[in-house]
Structure formats: C-alpha cells, structure tokens
N, C-alpha and C positions, 0 to 999 in steps of 0.2 A: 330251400337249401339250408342245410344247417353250416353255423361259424364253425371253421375247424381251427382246431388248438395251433395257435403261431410258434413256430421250430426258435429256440434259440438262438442271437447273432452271433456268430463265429469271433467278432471282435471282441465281445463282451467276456471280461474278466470272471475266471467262474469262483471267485467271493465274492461277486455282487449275486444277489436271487434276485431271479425271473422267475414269474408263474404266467404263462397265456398274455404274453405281450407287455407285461408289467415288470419294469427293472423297479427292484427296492417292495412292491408290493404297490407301488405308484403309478397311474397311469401318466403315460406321453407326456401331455400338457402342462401335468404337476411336477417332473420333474424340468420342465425348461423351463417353470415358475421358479424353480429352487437355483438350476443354473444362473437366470438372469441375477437373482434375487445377489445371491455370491459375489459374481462380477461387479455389482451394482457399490454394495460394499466394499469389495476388492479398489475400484477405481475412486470411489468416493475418499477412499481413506488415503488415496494417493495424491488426491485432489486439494485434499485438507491441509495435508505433509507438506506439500511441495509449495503449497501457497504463505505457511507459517512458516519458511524456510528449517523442515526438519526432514526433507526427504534426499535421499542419495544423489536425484537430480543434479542440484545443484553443483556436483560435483563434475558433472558430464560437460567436457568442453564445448560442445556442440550449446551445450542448454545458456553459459551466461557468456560467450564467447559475443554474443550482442543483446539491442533490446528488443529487438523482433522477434529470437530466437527465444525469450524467455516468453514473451508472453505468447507464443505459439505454443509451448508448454502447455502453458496454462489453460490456453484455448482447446488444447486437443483433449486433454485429458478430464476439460469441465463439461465437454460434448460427449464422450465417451461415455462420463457417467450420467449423461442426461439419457442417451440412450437405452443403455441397460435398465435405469430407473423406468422411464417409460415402460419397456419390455416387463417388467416385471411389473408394474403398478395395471397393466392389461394381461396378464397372467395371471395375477391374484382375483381379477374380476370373475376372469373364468374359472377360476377355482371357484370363488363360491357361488358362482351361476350353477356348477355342476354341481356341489353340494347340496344345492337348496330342489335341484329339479331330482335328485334322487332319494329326495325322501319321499316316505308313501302316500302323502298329499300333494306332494309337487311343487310349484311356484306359481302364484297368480301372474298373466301373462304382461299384465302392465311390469309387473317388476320384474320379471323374462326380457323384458327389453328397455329397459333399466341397466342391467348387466349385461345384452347383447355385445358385442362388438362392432356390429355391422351399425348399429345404431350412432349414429354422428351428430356432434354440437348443438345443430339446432331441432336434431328431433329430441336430444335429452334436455331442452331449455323447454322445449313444448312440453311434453311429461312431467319435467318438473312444474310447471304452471298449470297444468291438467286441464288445457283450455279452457282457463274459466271456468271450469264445474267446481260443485261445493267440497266439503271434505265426507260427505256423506254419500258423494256418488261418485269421488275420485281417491283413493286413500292416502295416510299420509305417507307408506311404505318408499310408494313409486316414486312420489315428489321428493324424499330424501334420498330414495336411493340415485336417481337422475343427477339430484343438485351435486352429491358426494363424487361421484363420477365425472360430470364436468366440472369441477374443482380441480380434480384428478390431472384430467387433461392439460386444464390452465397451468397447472401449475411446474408442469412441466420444462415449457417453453422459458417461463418467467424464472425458474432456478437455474438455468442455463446463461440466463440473460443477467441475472444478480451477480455472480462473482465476478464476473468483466464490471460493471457500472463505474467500480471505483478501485482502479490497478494501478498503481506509477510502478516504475523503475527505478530502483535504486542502484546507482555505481558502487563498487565496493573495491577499496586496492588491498591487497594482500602483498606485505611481504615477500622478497625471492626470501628464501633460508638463507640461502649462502652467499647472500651479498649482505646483509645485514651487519653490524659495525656499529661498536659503541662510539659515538661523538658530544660535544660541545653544542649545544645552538639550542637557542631559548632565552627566555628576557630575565636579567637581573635588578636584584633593586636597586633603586633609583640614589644617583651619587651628584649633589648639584655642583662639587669640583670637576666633574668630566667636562663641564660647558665651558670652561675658561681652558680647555687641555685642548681644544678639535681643531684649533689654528684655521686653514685653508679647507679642509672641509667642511669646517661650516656654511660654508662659501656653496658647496656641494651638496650636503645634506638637505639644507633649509634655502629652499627656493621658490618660482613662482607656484610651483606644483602643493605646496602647503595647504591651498584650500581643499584638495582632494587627499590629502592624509588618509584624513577617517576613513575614505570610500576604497582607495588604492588596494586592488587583491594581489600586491605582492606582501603585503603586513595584514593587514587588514579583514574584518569579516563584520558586516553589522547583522545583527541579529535585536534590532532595535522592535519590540512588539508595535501590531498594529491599533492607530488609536485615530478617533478624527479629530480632523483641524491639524494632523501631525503630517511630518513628510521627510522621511529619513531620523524619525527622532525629533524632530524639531518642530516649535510653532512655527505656524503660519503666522499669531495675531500675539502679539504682547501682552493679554489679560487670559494666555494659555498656557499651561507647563507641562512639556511632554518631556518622556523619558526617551534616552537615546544609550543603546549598550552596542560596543562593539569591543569584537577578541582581537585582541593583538598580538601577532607572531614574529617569531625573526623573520627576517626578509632571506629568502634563498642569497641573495645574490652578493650579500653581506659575508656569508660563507663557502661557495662554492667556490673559489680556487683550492678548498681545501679537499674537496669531497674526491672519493678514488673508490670510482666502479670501473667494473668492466666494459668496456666500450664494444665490444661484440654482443652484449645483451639489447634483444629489442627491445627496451620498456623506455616508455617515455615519461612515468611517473617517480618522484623521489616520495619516501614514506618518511617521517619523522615522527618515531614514538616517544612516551613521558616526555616531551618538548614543554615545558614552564612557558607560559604565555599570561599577557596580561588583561584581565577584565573591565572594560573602563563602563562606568554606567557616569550618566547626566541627565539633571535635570534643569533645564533654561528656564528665564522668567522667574526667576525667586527673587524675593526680597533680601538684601544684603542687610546686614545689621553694621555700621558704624562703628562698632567694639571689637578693640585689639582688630581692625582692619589695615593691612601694613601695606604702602601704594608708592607706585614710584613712576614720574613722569619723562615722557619720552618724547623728544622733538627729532624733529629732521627736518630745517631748513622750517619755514611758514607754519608746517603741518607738526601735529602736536597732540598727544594722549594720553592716558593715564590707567596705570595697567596696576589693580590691589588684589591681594588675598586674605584669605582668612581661616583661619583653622575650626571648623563647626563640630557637633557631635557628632558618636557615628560613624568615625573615621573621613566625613566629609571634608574635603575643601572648596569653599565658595569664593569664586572669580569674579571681578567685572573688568569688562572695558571702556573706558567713556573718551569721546571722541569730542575733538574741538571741532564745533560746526563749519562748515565750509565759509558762512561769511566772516566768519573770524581768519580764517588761515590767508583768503585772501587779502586783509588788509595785514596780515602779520600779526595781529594782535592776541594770540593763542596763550600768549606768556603773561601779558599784561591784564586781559578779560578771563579772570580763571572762573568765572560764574557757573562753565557748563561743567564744571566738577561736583556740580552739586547734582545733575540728572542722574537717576539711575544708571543709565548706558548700557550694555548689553552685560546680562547676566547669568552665570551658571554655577553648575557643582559639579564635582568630579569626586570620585567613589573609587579606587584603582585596588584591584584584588588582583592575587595570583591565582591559578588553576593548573593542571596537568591535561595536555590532550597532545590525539594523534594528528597530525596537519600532513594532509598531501600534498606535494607542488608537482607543476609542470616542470618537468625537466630543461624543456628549450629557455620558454620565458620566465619561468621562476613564479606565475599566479599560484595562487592558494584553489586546489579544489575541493575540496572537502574537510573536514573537519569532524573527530568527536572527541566529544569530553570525557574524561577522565579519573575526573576529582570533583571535591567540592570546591570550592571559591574559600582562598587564605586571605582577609584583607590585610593589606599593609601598609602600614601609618609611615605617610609622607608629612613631610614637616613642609607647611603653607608658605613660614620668611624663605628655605631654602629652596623650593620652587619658583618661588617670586625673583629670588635671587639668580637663578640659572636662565629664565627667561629674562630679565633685564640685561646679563651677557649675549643672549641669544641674538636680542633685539636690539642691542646699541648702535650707535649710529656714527661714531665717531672713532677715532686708529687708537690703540694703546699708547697711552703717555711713556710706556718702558720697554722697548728693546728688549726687555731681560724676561721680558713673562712673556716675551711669545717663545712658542715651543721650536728646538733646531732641526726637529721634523719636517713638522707640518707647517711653521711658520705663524704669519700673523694673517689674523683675519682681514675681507676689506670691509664688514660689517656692512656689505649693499643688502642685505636682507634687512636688515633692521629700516632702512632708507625705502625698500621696496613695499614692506608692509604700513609704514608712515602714509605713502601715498596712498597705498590700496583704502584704507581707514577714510583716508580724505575724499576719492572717490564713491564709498561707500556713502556718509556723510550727505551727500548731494544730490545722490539717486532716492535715499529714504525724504528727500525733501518733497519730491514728487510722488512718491511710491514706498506709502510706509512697511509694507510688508518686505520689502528688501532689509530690515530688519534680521533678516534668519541671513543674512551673506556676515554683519559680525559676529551673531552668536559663532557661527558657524566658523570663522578667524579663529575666534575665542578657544574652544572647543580643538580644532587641530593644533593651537599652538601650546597648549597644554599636554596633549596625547605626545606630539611631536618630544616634548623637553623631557618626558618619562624614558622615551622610546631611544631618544641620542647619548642621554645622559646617563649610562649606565657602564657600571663594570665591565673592562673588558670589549667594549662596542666595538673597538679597532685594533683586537688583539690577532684576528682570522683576517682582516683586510690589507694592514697595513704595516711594514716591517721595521719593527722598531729597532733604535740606532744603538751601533755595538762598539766595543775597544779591541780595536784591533795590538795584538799579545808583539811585544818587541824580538821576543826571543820565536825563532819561527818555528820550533814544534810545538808552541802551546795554540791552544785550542782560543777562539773566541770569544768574548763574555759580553752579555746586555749589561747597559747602564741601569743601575737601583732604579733609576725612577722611570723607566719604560716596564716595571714589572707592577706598575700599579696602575690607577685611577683606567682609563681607557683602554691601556695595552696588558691588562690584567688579565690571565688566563682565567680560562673558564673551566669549572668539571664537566666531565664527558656524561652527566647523567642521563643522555637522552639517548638515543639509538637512531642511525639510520639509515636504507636500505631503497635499491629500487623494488619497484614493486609489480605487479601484474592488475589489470582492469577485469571485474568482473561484475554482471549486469543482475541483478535478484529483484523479482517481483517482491512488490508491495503491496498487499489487498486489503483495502483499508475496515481496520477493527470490526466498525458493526456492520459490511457489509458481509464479512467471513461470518462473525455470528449469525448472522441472518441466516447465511447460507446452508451452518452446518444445523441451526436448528428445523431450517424446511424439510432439508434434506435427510438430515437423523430423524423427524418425525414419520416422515413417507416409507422411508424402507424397516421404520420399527413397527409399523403399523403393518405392512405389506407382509412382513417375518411370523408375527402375530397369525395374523390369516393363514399364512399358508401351514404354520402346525398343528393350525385345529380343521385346515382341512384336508391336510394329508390325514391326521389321526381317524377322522372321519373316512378318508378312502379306505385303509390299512382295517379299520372296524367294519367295512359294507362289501370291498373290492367289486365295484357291482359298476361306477361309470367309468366311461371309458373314452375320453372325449380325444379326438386327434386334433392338429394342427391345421382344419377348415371347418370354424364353428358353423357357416352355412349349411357343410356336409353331415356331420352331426347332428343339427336341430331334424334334417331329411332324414336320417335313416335311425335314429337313437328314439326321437322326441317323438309325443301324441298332445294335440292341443283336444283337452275337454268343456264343455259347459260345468256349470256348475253342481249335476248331477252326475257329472263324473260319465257322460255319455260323448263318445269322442264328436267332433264338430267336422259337419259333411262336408264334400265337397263341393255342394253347390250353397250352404250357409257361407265357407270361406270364402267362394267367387261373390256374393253378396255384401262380403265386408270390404271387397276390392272397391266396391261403388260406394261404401259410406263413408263420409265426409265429418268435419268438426266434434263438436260435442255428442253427438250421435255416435260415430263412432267410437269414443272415448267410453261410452257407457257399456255399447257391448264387449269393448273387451274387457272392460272391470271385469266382467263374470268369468271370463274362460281362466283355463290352468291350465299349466304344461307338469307334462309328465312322463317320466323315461319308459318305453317300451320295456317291456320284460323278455327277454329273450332266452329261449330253452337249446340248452344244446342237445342236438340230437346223439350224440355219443355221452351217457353219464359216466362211462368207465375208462374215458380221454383219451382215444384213441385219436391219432394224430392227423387225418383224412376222412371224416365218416363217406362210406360209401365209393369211392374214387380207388384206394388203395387194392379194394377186395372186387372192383371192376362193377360195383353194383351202384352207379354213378345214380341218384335220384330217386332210391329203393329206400334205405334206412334213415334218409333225410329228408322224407319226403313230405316231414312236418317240422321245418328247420326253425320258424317264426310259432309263436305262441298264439293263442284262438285269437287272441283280439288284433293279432297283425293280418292274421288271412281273413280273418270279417273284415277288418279296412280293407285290404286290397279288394276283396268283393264287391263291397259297397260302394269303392268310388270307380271302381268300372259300369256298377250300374249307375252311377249319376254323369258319369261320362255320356254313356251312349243314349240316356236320355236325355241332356242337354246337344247332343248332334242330330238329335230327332230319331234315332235310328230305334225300330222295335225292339221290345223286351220281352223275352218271355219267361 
C-alpha cells in the first residue's frame, strides 16, 4: 500500500510551508528539537537574570515577599530549564541518528545504538568499554559516541543540582518614597570638652554594660576578619596580635523621640541613609614605646591603675592599661609599690576613621540590621593627651571640688563608674593569677573604654536627647531663648545631612560567583553545542527531505530502518533470532559488521495525488506496489523463515 500525501493542519498558519507532513521543510522530530532548543535558552536566560538579580522577578511581591518564596524561584525555573535542556540534548541525538542512517551507506549499528534512545546508562558504559575487545575489532566511533552521550545524560541532573549548591538569602530594606525625610543622626568628631559637660548621665551612659560596647547591636557592628588564636578581634595568648574592626553608628534610641512616621504604616524597619559612622580598627599585644608617653594614675579606695597614651604614626593611638596586682591592693599598698608600672599591662592601638553608610534599625528595639557602605574610610587625627584627658574625667573616682563646673542641667556626676571599673581591673587581676588567658577580659576594658569616650564625647550627643535650659522673656509676648552655652559642646545641633525613612523588607537570592559561572559555562556549552547540531542537521534534512522520523524511535527503527551485513545484504530473520542467543564479546563482534540503513520508499502516485487508489474507489489496484523491491523481498523472506522455523512446509 502506498504512503498517501498528509492534508495540511487547519491550525497551521499558512506563512509557515508544509510539503507532505513537513512544517519549514523539517521533519516532526526536528522541529521539537528546535522548539525544546528555544525554551531551553528562553528559561536558561531567566535563570541567569533572576539569579544575578537583573530579571523583573524580583519585582513580583509574591517572588521576595519571603525566603522560601525566592528560592522557590529559583528552584522552578533552574528545573524547568534542566528539563527543556534534557529535551533537547535527546532531540539533537536523534537528529543526527537520522542524519547519519540516511546517508547511502547508512550507520554502523554499534553506533545506531550509540545514539539510540531506547539505549540506557549502563548499556551505553558497556559500548563505551566494548567489552573488552580491542580497538581493531570494536571501533573507536561507538566507544566515543557512547561516552558523549552518557556525559550528556550526567550532566543533566548535575546542572540542575549546581545552581542550588551554594544559594543564601539576602534581606534588602528599601525605602517607603514618601516617608523619607532629611535628618540629623550620625557620629561627630570627637571633642574631649563634652566628657566634663555629661553631669548625671554619665552616670547612664557609662555602666556595668561597658564591657559589651564593642558587641552591643544597638551601635555597634564588628566586622573583625577571621584569623587563628583570635576571638572577636582579640588574642587568645599575649605573644599574639590580632586585629579587631568594628562600625560604629548612632544608636536609635539616642534619637527617636525625634523621628515622625506615620503610625498606620506596617513596617517595622527604620532606613538611615549617608549616616557618618565611625571605623574603629585595633591591634592588641603591641609593644608600647616609653617616648612622649602621657599616663595618668587612677585609684579607688585599695585598688589602683594606670591608664597612658601615645600618639604613633599613621594616624595611630597606642593605649595601655596596667593594673596593680591583687596582692598589692590587698594590703593597700598599690600607691607606695609602684613597681608593677613598669609591666607592659594590657596593650593596644586605636585607628578611628569616618565612612558613609546606610544602617537599618529595628523599629521596636532599635538593633542594627544591616548595614552597607558607602564610602571610602576619612581618617581622622585625634589628639592622644585629649583622649587621655576625656577618659581620666570619665573614670575618676572622686565628687568635683567646685559646685560651679557642674552643669544646672544635668548636674554633678557620682563618678561610680570610675569606682566600678577600679574593682572590675582588681577582679580581673586575680582570675589572670590562675588563668592567664583571662588576659583578653582587659584588653578588651581597654578597647570599649576607648570606643566608648569617641562615642559620648562628641558634638551635639545630647542635643536630640535632652532639652537644654532656656530664659524665660519678662515681657509675656516675647518668645523664649536658649542660654549661649546650651548651643555648644553636647547640646550643639547637628546638620541634617543624613536622611531617614521606614522602609519595606525584601528577600533576593544569592548564588555564590563560581557556582553561577560554573553553571552558565555548562549550561552555555550544552545548548551551544546542541544549536550547532541541530543547523547542520536541519540544513542536511532541507538538502535530502528524505527522513522522516516521528515521536516513537522504536516505531521508526520498524517501519523506516533495514539492518544489513556488511555486503549490504539485509540480515534474516532467523540470523537476528540467533543474535538474540549471543552473549559478550561474541556478540559485540557480530554487530561490528551490520549497518542500518533507511528503507527507500516509492510513492505510488508521482503526480501527488492526495489518496492513491481509495479516492477513485480502486482501493489496492494503483498501490499495489507501495514499498520498494527490497521491502516486499523482506516481507517474503521473513515469512519464509517464519514458517520454517514453525516447522510448517514450504513450497
């Protein structure tokens, strides 16, 4: 029965051409090779985008509204093109499966199956390894073509599995627009007059909580690299010197009575842009030099220390503390045995720069979430006597001789901080007697009491806190005026140069560098290579239109394909129930020889009529040679090897 010519699909646009079942002049196969091929790129490229944060994604509430939801993204859309890829990377096979069986020598059958489909893992590892045989009686065709293939396969799973490996989550706060608001808040330079102006807040400020300054995420951020023997920035061992950086911000809470949002907005984040913060870097364990070292001792009751600076290069200031041994303080004698002033005692440096960055706080509790920078690092040269000087106010131990210096504010200090850290020093002192590593408890004094006196003693500090004292006007329609000296040192306004604003929460993948490269180089290799194939094997269908393979390569090899020997003599049916029984290297040999090769098929109408014989009611008359000689000798021949394999006579 001859093929009759297939009717064009009514859906099909008619600027695309169809000839006999071929859209584009392509058969079936080849263009779902082309479709997957499209999608495959199509999603890959979305995959890429969305992962470097450059695709529209991100914009979709649904997509950073959480972090499940982002990396669900990321998960669907990195499957999505793993499957298309797939699709296509077995599409392209079958392309040049068909292209290699429809040339006029055909395809040797080891490499027919090779590029099979139906052929799976471990029959293409066995092919590829050619059971053992040599290369003179297995070729290297099949064994490459095999290995290419199952690469193919692996590699599938494995680039699917690559972009997940290494994903974090990134928070990001945005901005409302329209709550945003130029403000005040950010750190000033450092003024050692402000530490003699805090009256009773010092009292408040500077407390037991001091040893956790550095750490405290309402200021605070370390960003101290990691090193060993270190722990937070600091040694472990005293013949160690690590570095120790942390950012320091205004503290929310130092300015929120001032802050006026809308109280109907749900956001729980405040944004603080260009905010001036300070950079402190240290390095503990250095050696102090004795030159122009300016030091001032500090008692309280028994207990007794000595607290110097130094101005180094570099913009450096080099601190020590040295502490009166506990058996000195017990008998008192801390004043009279000055001997232990000659130990090193805990030592460091301080580095203090300015920067520009954005700082997120919590709205309830006022923590630091986030942070980024801005700027380069300004440093700026503190003078070592006038810090030495602002911490020996800090730290003293004893009332003001004068009535007249303390402030009608804030009043007089009761200098129990200076008293408080006296003992702390002494109890530190006694535990390094047993456990010299407790050593990093005064660096680590040292270190917050220095951040602390940059941090209090500035411009302005309790200008947004605390409401400084006014002259009330005799005559009762004038207006009221602050006193001169509540416009300076502490109560000193601030410029608005910062800005700031509630903000919105939003979740953005992170895919870490060389796992995206990796990914896009697999993955751009696979479908450039796949692209490649399929337009030298379209151009080859377009120059032959001769195969014609559908959507069931088993049904195809049936009704398309002829397996020959190597005299090009087709292979019987009772030879191929014989290779059914051959086993290992044996069998491996006789199929070296066979070749597959496409049926030649004659249409019984040359002048394309649309039904040969069916239409004109002569149903099997004009078609009645629909297959070509060498398909109705096969059908012949293997009826007579049928019926003589059933026993049954031939005549």
């Amino acid at each position: 029965m001859a093929r009759h010519k297939r009717e064009r699909p009514p859906w099909l646009p008619k600027s695309i051409p169809y000839k006999d079942g071929r859209v584009l002049g392509l058969a079936k196969q080849t263009n779902l090779a082309w479709i997957s091929a499209i999608l495959a790129v199509t999603f890959f490229t979305l995959t890429v985008s969305y992962a470097t944060e450059k695709s529209r994604f991100t914009s979709v509430k649904f997509v950073h509204s959480s972090r499940s939801n982002s990396i669900l993204v990321l998960r669907v859309l990195s499957e999505i093109t793993s499957v298309f890829l797939g699709a296509t990377i077995h599409s392209t096979f079958e392309v040049v499966q068909w292209v290699l069986i429809s040339r006029p020598d055909g395809i040797r059958l080891p490499q027919f199956l090779s590029l099979q489909s139906s052929t799976g893992p471990l029959g293409l590892l066995v092919l590829a390894l050619g059971r053992g045989l040599p290369y003179s009686q297995w070729s290297i065709k099949p064994r490459l073509m095999s290995l290419l293939r199952l690469l193919a396969e692996i590699a599938i799973p494995v680039i699917a599995v690559l972009i997940m490996s290494n994903v974090n989550i990134d928070t990001v706060y945005l901005p409302i627009e329209r709550t945003v608001q130029p403000f005040a808040m950010g750190m000033e330079p450092f003024n050692a007059s402000v530490a003699s102006e805090l009256g009773v807040m010092e009292d408040l400020l500077f407390n037991i909580d001091y040893v956790y300054f550095l750490e405290n995420p309402q200021h605070s951020l370390g960003i101290s690299p990691e090193a060993d023997g270190c722990t937070r920035g600091m040694a472990m061992s005293s013949n160690k010197s690590c570095s120790r950086r942390v950012l320091m911000t205004q503290a929310k809470q130092m300015v929120d009575a001032n802050l006026n949002f809308d109280t109907s907005l749900n956001s729980e984040i405040v944004l603080s842009n260009n905010q001036q913060v300070y950079l402190l870097e240290y390095l503990d364990n250095i050696p102090v030099s004795s030159q122009d070292l300016e030091c001032q001792r500090i008692n309280s009751g028994p207990a007794c220390y000595t607290l110097c600076t130094r101005e180094a290069k570099a913009g450096l200031i080099e601190a020590t503390l040295k502490i009166c041994p506990p058996e000195l303080v017990v008998k008192n004698n801390c004043l009279n045995d000055t001997t232990w002033e000659a130990s090193p005692g805990f030592t460091t440096t301080i580095r203090a720069s300015f920067l520009n960055a954005s700082v997120s706080y919590n709205r309830l509790d006022g923590r630091i979430l986030d942070h980024k920078i801005a700027s380069e690092p300004i440093l700026t040269c503190n003078n070592a006597s006038e810090l030495l000087r602002a911490m020996t106010i800090v730290l003293n131990t004893t009332m003001p001789a004068q009535s007249s210096l303390w402030s009608p504010i804030l009043g007089a200090p009761t200098h129990f901080f200076g008293r408080l850290f006296a003992g702390q020093m002494y109890r530190i002192g006694k535990l390094m007697a047993v456990d010299p590593s407790a050593r990093i408890k005064g660096v680590n004094a040292l270190q917050n009491i220095l951040a602390m006196t940059l941090f209090y003693c500035q411009n302005g500090v309790l200008s947004q806190t605390v409401l400084a004292q006014t002259v009330w006007p005799i005559a009762p329609n004038k207006t009221t005026t602050t006193l001169p000296q509540y416009h300076r040192g502490l109560f000193s306004g601030q410029d608005k140069t910062a800005t700031v604003a509630l903000a919105e929460t939003r979740y953005r993948v992170n895919v870490g560098r060389a796992t995206l490269m990796a990914y896009v180089v697999l993955s751009g290799v696979a479908l450039t290579i796949c692209i490649v194939v399929l337009v030298i094997g379209s151009l080859c269908e377009l120059a032959k239109l001769d195969a014609e393979p559908t959507l069931w390569p088993a049904l195809d090899f049936w009704t398309q394909c002829r397996v020959e020997d190597g005299n090009g003599t087709l292979v019987h049916s009772q030879k191929r129930a014989q290779l059914a029984w051959t086993q290992g290297q044996e069998l491996f040999r006789e199929l070296g020889g066979l070749r597959v090769t496409r049926r030649k098929r004659k249409l019984g109408d040359r002048l394309g009529m649309e039904l040969p014989g069916l239409e004109r009611g002569q149903d099997g008359v004009s078609a009645s040679r629909g297959f070509g000689a060498d398909t109705a000798s096969e059908n012949e021949e293997d009826s007579v090897r049928s019926k003589e394999d059933l026993g049954i006579p031939v005549h």
